[in-house]
C-alpha positions, 0 to 999 in steps of 0.5 A: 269421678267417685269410687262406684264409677271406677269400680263399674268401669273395672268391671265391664268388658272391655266392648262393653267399655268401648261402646260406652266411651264412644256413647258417653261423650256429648256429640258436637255440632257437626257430629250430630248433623253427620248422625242425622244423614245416618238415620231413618230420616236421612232421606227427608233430611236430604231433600229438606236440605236441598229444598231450603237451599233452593228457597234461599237462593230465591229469597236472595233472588228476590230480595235483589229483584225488591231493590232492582224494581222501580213500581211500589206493586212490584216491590210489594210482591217482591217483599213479600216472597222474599218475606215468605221464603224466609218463613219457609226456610224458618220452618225447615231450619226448625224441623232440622233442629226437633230432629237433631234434637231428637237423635241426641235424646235417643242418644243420651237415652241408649246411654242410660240403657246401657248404664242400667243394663251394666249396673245389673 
């Protein structure tokens, strides 16, 4: 820290301060997964999560049925859902990700906010 950071950090309130140490930390992992079932999302968030854990459980299902099947015709169908499943929960696991993305850049960009707002 240099000078000028201590010198804000006197001069600011102490809510202002408050609100700007439970900011300024980077948020973990799990701290952004539990902001994520805060947001305006929360509901796409939730069905998202159920809807994959449910193309999962198929794609094990699946890939037990590819090893259990004795026709080529029938490995070939079941490779392929289990293939597809898999790109499915992919693209839901992707998405999750933009969104928590998203909410650590709204984050970081409050925190600047209030930086600029402060520094006035």
């Amino acid at each position: 820290m240099n000078d000028i950071d201590d010198k804000i950090r006197q001069a600011l309130s102490a809510e202002d301060q408050k609100l700007i140490n439970e900011i300024s930390d980077d948020p973990s992992l799990f701290e952004l997964i539990s902001l994520s079932f805060k947001s305006k999302l929360k509901y796409y968030i939730m069905l998202v999560w159920l809807v994959q854990g449910f193309i999962f459980s198929f794609a094990i299902y699946s890939a037990f049925q590819y090893f259990d099947s004795q026709e080529v015709l029938e490995r070939i169908t079941w490779a392929t859902v289990f293939l597809l499943s898999i790109i499915v929960v992919s693209f839901a696991k992707i998405w999750y990700w933009l969104e928590l993305s998203k909410i650590d850049i709204k984050r970081d960009i409050k925190r600047l906010e209030l930086r600029i707002l402060n520094n006035k």
